[in-house]
C-alpha positions as CSV (number, residue, x, y, z in Angstrom):
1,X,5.8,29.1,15.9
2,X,5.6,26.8,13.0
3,X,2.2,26.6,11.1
4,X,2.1,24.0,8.4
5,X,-0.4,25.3,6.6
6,X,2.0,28.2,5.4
7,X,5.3,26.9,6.1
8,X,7.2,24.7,3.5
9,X,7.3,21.1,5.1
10,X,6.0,18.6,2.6
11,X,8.7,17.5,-0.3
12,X,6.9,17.1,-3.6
13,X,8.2,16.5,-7.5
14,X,6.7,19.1,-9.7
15,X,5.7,18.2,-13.4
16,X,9.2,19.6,-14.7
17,X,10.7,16.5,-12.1
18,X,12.0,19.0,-10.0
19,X,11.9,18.4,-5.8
20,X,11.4,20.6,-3.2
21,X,8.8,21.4,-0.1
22,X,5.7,23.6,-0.4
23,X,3.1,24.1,2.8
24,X,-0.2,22.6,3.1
25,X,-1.8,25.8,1.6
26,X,0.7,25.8,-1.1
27,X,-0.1,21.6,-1.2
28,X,-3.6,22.9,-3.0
29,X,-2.9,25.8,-4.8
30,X,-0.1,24.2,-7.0
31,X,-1.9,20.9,-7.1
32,X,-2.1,21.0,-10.7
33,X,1.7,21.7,-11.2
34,X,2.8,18.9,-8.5
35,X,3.4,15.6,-10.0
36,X,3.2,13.7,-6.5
37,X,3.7,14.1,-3.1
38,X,7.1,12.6,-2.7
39,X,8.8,12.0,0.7
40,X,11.6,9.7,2.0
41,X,9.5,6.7,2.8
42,X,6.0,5.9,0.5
43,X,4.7,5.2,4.1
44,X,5.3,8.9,4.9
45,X,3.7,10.2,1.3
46,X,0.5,7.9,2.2
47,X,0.2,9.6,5.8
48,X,0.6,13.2,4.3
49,X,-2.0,12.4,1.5
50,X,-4.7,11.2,3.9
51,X,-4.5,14.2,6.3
52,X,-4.5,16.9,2.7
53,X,-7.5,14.4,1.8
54,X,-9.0,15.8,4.9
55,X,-8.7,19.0,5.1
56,X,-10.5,18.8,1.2
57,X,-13.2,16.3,2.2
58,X,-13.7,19.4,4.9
59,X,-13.4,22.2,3.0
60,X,-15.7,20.8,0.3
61,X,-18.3,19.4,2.6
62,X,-18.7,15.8,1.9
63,X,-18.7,16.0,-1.7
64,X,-21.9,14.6,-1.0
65,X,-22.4,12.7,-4.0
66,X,-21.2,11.8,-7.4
67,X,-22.7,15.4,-8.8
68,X,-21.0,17.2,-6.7
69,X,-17.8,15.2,-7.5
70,X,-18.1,15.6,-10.8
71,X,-18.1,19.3,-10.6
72,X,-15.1,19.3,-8.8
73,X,-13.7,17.1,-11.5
74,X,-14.5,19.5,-14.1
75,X,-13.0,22.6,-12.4
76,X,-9.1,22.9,-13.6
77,X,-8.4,23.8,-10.2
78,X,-9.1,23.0,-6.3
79,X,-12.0,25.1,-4.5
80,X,-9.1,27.5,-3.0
81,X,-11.7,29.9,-1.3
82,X,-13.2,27.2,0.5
83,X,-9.8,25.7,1.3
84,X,-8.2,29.1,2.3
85,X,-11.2,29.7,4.5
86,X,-11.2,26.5,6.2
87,X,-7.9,26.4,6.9
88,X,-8.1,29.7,8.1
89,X,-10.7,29.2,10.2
90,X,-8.5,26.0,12.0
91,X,-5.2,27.9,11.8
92,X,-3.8,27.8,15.4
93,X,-4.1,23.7,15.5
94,X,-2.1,23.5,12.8
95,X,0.9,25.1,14.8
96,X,3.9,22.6,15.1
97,X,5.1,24.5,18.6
98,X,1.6,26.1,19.9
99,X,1.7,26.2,23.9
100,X,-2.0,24.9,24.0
101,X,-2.7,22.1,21.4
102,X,0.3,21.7,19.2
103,X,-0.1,20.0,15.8
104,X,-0.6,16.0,16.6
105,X,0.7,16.3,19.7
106,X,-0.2,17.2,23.9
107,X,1.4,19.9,24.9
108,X,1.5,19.1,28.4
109,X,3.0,15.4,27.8
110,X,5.2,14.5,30.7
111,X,6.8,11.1,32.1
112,X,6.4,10.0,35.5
113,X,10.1,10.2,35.5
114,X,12.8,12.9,33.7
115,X,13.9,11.6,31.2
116,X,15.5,12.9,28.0
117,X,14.5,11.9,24.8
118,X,16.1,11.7,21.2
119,X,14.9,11.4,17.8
120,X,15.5,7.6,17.5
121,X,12.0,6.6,18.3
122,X,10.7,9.3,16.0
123,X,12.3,8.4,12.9
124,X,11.2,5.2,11.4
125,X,14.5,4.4,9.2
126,X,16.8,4.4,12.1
127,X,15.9,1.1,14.1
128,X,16.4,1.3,17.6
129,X,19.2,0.6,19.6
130,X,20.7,-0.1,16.3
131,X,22.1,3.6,14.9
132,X,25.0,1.9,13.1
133,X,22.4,0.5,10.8
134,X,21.6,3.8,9.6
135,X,23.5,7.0,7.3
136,X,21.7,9.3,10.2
137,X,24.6,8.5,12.8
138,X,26.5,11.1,14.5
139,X,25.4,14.7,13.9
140,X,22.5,13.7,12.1
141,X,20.6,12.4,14.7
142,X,21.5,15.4,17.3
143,X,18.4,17.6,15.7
144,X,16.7,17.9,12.7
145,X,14.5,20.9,11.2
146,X,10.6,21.4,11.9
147,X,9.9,20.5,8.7
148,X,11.2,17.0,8.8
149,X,10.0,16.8,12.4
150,X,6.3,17.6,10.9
151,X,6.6,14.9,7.8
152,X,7.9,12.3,10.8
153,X,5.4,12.9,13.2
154,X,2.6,12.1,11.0
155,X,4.2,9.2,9.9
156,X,4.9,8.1,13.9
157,X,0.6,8.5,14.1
158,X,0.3,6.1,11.3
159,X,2.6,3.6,11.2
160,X,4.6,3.8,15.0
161,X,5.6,0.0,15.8
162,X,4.2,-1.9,18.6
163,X,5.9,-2.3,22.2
164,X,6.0,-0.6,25.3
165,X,6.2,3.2,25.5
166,X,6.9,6.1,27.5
167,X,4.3,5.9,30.5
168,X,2.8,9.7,30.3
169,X,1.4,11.6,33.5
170,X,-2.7,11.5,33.5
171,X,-3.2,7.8,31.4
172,X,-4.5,5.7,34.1
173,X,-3.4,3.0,31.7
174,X,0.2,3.4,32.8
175,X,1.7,0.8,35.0
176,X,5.4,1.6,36.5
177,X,6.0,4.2,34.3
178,X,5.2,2.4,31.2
179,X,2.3,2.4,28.4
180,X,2.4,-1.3,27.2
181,X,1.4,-1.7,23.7
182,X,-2.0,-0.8,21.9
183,X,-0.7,-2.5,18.7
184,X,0.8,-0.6,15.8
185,X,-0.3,3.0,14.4
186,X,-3.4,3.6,12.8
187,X,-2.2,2.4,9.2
188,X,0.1,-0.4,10.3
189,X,-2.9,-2.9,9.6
190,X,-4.1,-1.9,6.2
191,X,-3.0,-2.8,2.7
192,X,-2.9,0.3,1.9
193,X,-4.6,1.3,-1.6
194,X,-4.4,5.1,-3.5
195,X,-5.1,6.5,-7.2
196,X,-2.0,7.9,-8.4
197,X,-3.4,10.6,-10.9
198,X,-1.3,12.4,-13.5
199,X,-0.9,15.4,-11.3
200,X,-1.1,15.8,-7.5
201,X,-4.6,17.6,-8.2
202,X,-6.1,14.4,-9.9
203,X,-4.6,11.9,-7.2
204,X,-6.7,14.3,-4.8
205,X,-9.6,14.4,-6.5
206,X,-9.4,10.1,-7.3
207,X,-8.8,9.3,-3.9
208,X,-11.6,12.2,-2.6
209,X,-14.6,9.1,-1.9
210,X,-18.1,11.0,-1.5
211,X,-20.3,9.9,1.6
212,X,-23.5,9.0,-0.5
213,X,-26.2,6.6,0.9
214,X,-25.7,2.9,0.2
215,X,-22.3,3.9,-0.6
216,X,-19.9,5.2,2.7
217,X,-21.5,5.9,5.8
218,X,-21.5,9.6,7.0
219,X,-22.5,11.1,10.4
220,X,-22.4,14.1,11.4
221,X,-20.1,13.0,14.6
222,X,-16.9,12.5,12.0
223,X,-14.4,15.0,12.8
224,X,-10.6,15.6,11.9
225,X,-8.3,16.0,15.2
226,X,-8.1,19.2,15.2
227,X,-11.4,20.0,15.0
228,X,-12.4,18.5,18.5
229,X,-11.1,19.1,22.2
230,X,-7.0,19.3,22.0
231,X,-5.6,15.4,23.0
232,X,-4.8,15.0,26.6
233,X,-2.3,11.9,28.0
234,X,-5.4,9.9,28.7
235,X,-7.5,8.0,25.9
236,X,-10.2,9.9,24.3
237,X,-13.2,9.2,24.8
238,X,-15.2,6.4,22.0
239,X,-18.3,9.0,21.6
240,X,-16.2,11.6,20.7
241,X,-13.6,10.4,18.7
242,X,-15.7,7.5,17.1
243,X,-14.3,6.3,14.3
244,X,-17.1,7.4,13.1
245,X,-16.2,8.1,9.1
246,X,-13.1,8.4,7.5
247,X,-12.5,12.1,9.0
248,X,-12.0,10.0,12.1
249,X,-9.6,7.7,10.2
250,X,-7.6,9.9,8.1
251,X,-6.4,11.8,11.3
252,X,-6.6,8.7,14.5
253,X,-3.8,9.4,17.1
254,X,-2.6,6.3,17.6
255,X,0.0,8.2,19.7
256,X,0.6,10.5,22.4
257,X,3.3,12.8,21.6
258,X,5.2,15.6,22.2
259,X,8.1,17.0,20.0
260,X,11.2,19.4,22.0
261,X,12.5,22.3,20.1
262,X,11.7,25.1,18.9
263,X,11.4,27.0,15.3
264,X,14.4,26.6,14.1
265,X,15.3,23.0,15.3
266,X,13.6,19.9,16.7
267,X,15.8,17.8,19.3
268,X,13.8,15.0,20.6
269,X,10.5,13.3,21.1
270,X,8.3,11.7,23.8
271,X,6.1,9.0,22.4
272,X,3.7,7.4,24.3
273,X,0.3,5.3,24.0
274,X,-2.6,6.5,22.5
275,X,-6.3,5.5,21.1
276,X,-6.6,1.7,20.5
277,X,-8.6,1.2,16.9
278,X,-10.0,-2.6,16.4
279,X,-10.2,-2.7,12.5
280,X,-13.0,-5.2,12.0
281,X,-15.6,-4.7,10.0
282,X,-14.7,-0.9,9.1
283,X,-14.8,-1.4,5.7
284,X,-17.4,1.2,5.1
285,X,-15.7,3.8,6.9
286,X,-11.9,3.3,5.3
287,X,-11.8,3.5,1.9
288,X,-8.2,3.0,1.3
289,X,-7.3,-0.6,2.3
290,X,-7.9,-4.5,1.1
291,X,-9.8,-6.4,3.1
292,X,-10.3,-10.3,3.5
293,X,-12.8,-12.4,5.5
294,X,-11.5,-13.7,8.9
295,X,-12.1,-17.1,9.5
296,X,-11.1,-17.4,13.0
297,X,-12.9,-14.5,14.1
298,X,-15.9,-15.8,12.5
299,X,-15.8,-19.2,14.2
300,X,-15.2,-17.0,17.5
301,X,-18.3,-14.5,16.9
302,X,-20.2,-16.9,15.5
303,X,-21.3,-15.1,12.4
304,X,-20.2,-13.8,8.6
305,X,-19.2,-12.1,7.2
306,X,-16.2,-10.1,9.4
307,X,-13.9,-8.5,7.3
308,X,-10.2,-7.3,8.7
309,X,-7.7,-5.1,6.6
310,X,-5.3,-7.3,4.3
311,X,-1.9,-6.0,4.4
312,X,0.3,-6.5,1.1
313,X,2.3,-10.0,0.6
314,X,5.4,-8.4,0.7
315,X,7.4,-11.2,-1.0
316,X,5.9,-10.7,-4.5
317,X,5.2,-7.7,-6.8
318,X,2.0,-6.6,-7.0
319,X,0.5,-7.2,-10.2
320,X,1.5,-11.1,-8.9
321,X,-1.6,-10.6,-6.5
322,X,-3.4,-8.5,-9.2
323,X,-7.0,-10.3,-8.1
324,X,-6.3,-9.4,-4.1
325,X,-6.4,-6.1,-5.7
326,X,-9.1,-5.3,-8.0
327,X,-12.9,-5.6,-6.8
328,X,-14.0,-9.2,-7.2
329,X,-17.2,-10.1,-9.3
330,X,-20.4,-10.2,-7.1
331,X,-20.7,-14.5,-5.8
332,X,-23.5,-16.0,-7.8
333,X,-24.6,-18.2,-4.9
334,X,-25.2,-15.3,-2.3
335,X,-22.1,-16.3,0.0
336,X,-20.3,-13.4,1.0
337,X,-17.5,-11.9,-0.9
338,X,-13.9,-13.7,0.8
339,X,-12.5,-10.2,-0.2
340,X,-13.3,-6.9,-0.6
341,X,-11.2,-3.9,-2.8
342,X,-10.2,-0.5,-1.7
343,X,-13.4,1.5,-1.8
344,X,-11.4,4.2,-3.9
345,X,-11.1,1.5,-6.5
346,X,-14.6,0.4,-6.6
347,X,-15.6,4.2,-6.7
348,X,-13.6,4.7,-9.9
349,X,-15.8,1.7,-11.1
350,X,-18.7,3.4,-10.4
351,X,-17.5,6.3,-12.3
352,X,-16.5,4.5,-15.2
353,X,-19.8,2.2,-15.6
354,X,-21.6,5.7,-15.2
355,X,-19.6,7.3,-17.6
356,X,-18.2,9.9,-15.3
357,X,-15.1,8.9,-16.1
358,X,-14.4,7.8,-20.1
359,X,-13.4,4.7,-20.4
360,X,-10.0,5.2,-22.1
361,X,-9.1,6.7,-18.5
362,X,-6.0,5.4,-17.6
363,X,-5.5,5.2,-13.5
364,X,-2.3,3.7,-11.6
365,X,-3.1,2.1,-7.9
366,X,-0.5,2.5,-5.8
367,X,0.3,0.1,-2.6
368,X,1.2,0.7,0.6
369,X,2.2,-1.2,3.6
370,X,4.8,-2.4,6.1
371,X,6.1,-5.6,7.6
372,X,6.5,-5.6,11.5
373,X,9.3,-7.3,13.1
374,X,9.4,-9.2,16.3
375,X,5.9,-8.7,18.1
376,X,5.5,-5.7,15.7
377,X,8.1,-3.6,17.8
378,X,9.9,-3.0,14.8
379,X,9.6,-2.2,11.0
380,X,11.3,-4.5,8.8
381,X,10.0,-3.8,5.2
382,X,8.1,-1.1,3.8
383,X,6.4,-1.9,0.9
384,X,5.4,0.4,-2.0
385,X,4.5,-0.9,-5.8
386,X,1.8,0.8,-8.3
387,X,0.2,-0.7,-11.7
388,X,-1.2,1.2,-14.7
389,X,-4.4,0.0,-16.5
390,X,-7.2,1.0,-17.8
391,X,-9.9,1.9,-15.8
392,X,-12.2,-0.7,-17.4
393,X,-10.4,-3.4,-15.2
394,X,-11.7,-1.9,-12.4
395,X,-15.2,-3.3,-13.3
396,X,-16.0,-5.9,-11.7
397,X,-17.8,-8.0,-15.0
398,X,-15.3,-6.7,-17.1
399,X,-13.8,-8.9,-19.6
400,X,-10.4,-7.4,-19.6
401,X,-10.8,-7.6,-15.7
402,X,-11.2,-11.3,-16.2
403,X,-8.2,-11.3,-18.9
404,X,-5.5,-9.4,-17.0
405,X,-6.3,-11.9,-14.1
406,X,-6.2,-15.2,-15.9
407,X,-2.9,-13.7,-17.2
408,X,-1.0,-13.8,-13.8
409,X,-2.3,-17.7,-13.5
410,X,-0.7,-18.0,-16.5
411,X,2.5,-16.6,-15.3
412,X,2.5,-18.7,-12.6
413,X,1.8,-21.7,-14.2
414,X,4.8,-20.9,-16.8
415,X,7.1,-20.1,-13.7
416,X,6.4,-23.6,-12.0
417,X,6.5,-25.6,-15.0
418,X,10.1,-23.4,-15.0
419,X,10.8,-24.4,-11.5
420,X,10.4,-28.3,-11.7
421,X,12.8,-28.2,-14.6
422,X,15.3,-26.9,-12.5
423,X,14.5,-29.4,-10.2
424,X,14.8,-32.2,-12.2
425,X,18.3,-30.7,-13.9
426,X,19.7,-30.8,-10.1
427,X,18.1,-34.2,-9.7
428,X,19.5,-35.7,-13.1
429,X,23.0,-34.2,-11.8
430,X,22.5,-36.2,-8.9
431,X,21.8,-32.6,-6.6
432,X,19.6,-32.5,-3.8
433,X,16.0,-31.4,-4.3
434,X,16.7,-28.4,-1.8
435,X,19.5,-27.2,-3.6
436,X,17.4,-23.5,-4.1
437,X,17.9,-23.9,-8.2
438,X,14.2,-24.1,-8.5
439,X,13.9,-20.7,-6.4
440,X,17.0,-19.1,-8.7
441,X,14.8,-19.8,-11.9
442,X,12.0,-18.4,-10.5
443,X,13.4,-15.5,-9.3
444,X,15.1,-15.0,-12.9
445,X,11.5,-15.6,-15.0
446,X,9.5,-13.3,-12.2
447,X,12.3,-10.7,-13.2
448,X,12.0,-11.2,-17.1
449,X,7.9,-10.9,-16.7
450,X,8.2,-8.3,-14.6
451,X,8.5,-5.7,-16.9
452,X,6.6,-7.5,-19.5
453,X,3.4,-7.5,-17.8
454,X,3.4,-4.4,-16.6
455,X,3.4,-3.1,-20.5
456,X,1.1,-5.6,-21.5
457,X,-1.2,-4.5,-18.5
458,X,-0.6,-0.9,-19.6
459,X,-2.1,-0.8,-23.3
460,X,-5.3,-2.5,-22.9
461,X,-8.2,-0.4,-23.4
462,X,-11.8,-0.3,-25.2
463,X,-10.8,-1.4,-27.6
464,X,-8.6,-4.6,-27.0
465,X,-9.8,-8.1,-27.7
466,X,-9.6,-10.0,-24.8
467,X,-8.9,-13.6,-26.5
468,X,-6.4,-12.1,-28.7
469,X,-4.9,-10.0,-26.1
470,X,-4.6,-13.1,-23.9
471,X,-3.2,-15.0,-26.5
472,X,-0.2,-13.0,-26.9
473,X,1.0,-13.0,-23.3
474,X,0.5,-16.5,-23.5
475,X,3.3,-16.1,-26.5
476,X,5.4,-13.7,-24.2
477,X,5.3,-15.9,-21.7
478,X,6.5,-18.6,-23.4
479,X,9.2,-17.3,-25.3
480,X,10.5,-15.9,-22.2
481,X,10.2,-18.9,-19.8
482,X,11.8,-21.0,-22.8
483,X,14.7,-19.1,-23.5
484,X,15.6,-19.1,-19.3
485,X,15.0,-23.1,-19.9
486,X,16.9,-23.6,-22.7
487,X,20.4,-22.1,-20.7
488,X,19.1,-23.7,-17.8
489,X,19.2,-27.0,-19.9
490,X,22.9,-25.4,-21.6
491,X,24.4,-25.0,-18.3
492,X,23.6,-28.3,-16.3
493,X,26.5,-29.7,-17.9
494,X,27.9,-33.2,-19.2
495,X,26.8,-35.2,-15.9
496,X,23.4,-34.2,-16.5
497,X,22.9,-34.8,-19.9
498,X,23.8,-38.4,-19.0
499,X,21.7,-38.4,-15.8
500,X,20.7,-41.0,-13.0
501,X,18.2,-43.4,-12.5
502,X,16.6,-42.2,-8.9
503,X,12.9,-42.9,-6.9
504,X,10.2,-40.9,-6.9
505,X,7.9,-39.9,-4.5
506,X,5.4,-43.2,-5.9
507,X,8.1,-45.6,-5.0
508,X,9.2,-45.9,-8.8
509,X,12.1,-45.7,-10.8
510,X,13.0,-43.0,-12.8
511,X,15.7,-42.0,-15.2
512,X,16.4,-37.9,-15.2
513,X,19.0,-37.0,-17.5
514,X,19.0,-33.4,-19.4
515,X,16.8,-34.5,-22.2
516,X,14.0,-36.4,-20.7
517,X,13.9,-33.0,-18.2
518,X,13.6,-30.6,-21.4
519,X,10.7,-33.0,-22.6
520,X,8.8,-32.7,-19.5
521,X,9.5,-29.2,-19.3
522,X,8.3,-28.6,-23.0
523,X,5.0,-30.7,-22.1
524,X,4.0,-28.8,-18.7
525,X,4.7,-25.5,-20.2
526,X,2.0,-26.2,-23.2
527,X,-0.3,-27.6,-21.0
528,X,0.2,-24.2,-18.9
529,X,-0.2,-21.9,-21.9
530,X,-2.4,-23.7,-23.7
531,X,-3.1,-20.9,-26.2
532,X,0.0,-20.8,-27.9
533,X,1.7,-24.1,-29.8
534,X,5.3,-25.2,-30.1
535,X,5.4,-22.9,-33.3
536,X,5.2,-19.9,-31.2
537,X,8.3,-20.2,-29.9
538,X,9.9,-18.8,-33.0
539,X,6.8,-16.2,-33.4
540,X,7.3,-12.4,-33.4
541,X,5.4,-11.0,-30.5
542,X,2.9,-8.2,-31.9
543,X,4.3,-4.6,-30.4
């Protein structure tokens, strides 16, 4: 017997910064001394939070509204009675090793053939048929405790790759002994979105999103796992397990698995098929993901709008794709929205303009997603990145919404005005265009406003004036992006200064030599921050 709702399995960092594992009861009562649920992947720590978010949207009853919300808001603790009762009410499911309907798993789960299996496919950072890649070879991959088993198999529900699996015994969807692929787990999909709160009790409470009408849909059908009929091999059945509200989401089994070992140590795991999910159009039911229009779906249905999840574009931070992020102003010509936020993000909004929440609040979204490999059968990037700000630019007519956007344009503009000098210092010392220097300053300016931005980003509030706030990133910028140019200008050496008459793409001739490329660069980086003037170069940026 292992029951996680008293036995330590989740790894958190208190407020002193110290680590260590508490159980899913001890999860809520010292929700107000954890700092964070913190576990080896941020994949793993989004999985965890979603199923304690479900057991709270249970005990709690909905909230059903932002009243009852805000009294939870206002307690200085979680509703323990309610939580202790409901837990204890739904004890035995939450029992790692029960010999009936063990925790996320089928008891029963058997192959058509023996097989034994290891902990490869179970845990996500050693990639399969690959354990040289990975600090887990040898001894470390023989067994590992219940604990980690427990944080790993709710990971394996939410974000398992693709491919074919173990064919299990009673799935009629087996062919030859093999499951072929349903897609990824439930979460693979999403761009996935939390509030990171100053303790684990407000990142809870944040990210707890009341069904109210006009608002989330709620039926009376949405139930966690555990709450229905123990998982068999086969699918479940759709008027049972819905989706049919978040409950449904926060808990899908993706998976059929079952874990070998007992109390003391976990050896293997069989993992095979489990419930398809189609994403489309759930956006009222998940509350923690982006979401985009699909335009080949909609030339295929013949109808808008049809949203899909967005994951997270890996290959730039995220305040880069700050505007994918935060809930888009409401189209004045009645054409539907191309993107959608996270509904937590637009139900901090609706706090804030209701004055729930004041509106010096300061709130930190968190992302969440992986990159599949080949035909999704394996991870190759998990990606995790968080933003403070003010809650205000969570409104969607905000002016320091609008601000803190036109700021990344900015950025960018700076950055490519950055990039063609680099291009035409490579060109002037007769380089090839290719040559990856304009990628090299890029990568060195995105590194330098970095940082910068996310201060910047950080002290607006109330009481910050948007022009003048705008105007000195502008002069950040700038002084950053001109002091990479300036030793990129430096460094190109004596054969550049001299330069090269060479074509352009027009057909015409042009000279490139070090100086003619600083003046261009000078003249595309004030047309890009066109607040600021050559004077502002040598101008001390206000703290």
């Amino acid at each position: 017997m292992f029951t996680l709702i008293d036995e330590a399995w989740i790894p958190v960092l208190d407020v002193a910064g110290q680590r260590r594992e508490v159980s899913l009861r001890g999860l809520f009562e010292q929700a107000g001394e954890i700092r964070m649920i913190a576990c080896e992947l941020p994949t793993q720590t989004f999985a965890i939070l979603r199923l304690a978010l479900a057991v709270l949207h249970r005990s709690t009853g909905g909230p059903f509204g932002e009243a009852s919300w805000h009294a939870l808001w206002r307690d200085p603790g979680l509703p323990m009675t309610d939580l202790n009762d409901y837990l204890g009410e739904f004890s035995d499911r939450f029992d790692l090793f029960h010999p009936r309907h063990p925790f996320y798993q089928v008891a029963d789960l058997q192959a058509e053939k023996e097989n034994t299996y290891g902990l490869e496919r179970l845990i996500a950072d050693v990639p399969n048929g690959m354990p040289y890649l990975t600090t887990r070879a040898g001894s470390g991959m023989e067994s590992i405790s219940p604990a980690e088993a427990a944080q790993w198999l709710v990971h394996c529900q939410a974000f398992d790759p693709a491919g074919i699996k173990t064919g299990a015994i009673g799935d009629p969807r087996v062919k030859k002994g093999k499951g072929y692929s349903i897609g990824v787990g439930t979460l693979g999909n999403l761009g996935g979105v939390y509030l990171d709160g100053a303790t684990l009790r407000e990142t809870l409470l944040l990210n707890l999103v009341p069904a109210a009408p006009n608002w989330q849909r709620a039926d009376d059908r949405d139930l966690p796992v555990w709450e229905r009929e123990p998982q068999t091999a086969a699918e479940e059945s759709d008027t049972t397990r819905g989706p049919y509200g978040l409950l449904s989401l926060y808990t899908w089994q993706a998976r059929r698995i079952r874990l070998f070992g007992d109390a003391d140590r976990v050896t293997g795991a069989m993992i095979a098929i489990g419930d398809r999910l189609e994403w489309q159009d759930r956006q009222l039911l998940e509350p923690m993901s982006v979401w985009g229009r699909s335009a080949p779906r909609e030339r295929e249905q013949k109808r808008v709008p049809i949203y899909l999840p967005r994951p997270h574009d890996h290959t730039r931070a995220l305040w880069r794709g700050l505007q994918t992020l935060l809930p888009p102003p409401v189209p004045s010509t009645g054409e539907p929205s191309q993107r959608l936020s996270a509904m937590v993000l637009q139900w901090l909004a609706r706090l804030s303009r209701n004055g729930v929440v004041g509106q010096d609040f300061q709130v930190r979204p968190r992302a969440v997603s992986v990159a599949y490999g080949t035909q999704q059968a394996v991870i190759d990037e998990v990606f995790s990145d968080s933003l403070t700000m003010n809650v205000l630019l969570l409104v969607e007519d905000s002016p320091l919404r609008i601000t803190a956007i036109d700021a990344t344009a900015d950025a960018e503009a700076a950055v490519l005005a950055l990039r063609r000098l680099a291009t035409n210092l490579v060109r002037a010392a007769g380089g090839s265009d290719d040559s990856g220097a304009a990628d090299r300053a890029a990568e060195q300016a995105y590194a330098v406003l970095d940082r910068a931005f996310r201060e910047w980003l950080a002290r607006l509030g109330p009481g910050s004036e948007p022009a003048a706030e705008r105007t000195d990133w502008q002069i950040r910028v700038r002084r950053a992006v001109s002091r990479i140019g300036r030793e990129l200008v430096e460094a190109a050496g004596p054969v550049a200064w001299v330069g090269r008459a060479k074509t352009d793409r027009n057909g015409r001739e042009v000279h490139y030599s070090s100086f003619q490329a600083e003046a261009w660069f000078r003249r595309d980086l004030a047309k890009a921050l066109t607040m600021t003037t050559n004077s502002d170069d040598n101008q001390e940026v206000r703290a």
